[in-house]
N, C-alpha and C positions, 0 to 999 in steps of 0.2 A: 504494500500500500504506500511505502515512502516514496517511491521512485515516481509511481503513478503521480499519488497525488501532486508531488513536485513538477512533473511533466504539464499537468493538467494547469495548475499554478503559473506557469513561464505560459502557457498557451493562451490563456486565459489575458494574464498579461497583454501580449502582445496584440492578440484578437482588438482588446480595450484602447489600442494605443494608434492615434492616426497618422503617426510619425512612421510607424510601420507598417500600419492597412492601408497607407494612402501606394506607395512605393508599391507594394505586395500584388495590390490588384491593377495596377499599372502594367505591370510582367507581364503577369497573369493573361490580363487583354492583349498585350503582343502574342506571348503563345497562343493563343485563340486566333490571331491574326495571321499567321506562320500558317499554320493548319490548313487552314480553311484555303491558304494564298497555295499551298500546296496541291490539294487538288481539282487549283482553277488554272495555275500559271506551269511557264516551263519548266519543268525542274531545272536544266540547266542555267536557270537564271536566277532561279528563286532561292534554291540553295545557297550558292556562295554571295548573292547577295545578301540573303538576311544574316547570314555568318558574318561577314566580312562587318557587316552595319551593326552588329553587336557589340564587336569590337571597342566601332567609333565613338559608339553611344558612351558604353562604357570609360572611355577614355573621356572626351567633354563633360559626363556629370560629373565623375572625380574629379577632373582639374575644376568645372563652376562650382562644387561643395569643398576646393581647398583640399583636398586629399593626397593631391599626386601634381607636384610642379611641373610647367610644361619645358621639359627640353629638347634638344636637338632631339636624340633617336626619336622621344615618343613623338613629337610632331612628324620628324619626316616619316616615319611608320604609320599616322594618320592619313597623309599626304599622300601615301603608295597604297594605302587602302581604298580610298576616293577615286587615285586615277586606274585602280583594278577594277574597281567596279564601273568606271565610266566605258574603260576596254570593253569588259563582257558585254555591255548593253548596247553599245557604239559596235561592236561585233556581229551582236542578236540582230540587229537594224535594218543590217544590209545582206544579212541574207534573205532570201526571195522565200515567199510565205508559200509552204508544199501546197500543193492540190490534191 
């Protein structure tokens, strides 16, 4: 019963906290949005785009929340993610749509 109810206690917590539910169902609805973009779009474009844009995201909220200072690598590794994904998409473009 300690474990539990301690479990249940930090859940409960967090549940109660909008510092954390706000963030949580934020995710949440992108994963819903992955999915769904899944089996409506290419994979070959939707994959390493939503990967690649995880990333990004992840990088901008850290450095807009103070977390992680912006330097040389992580920018230019921002910057090579951006112009990856501009490739794929600028790629997907100009090939001729099958029949």
């Amino acid at each position: 019963s300690g474990p539990v109810r301690k479990w249940l206690a930090e859940l409960f917590f967090l549940l109660t906290r909008w510092q954390w539910l706000l963030p949580f169902l934020v995710n949440q609805c992108g994963s819903l949005v992955y999915y769904i973009t899944l089996g409506s779009a290419d994979l070959a474009m939707a994959v390493p785009i939503s990967n690649s844009v995880t990333f990004l995201w992840t990088f901008l909220m850290s450095w807009y929340l103070g977390e992680e200072t912006a330097n040389v690598s992580t920018i230019s590794g921002a910057a090579l993610i951006v112009v990856g994904v501009a490739v794929c998409v600028a790629s997907k473009l100009e090939d001729p749509v099958p029949t």
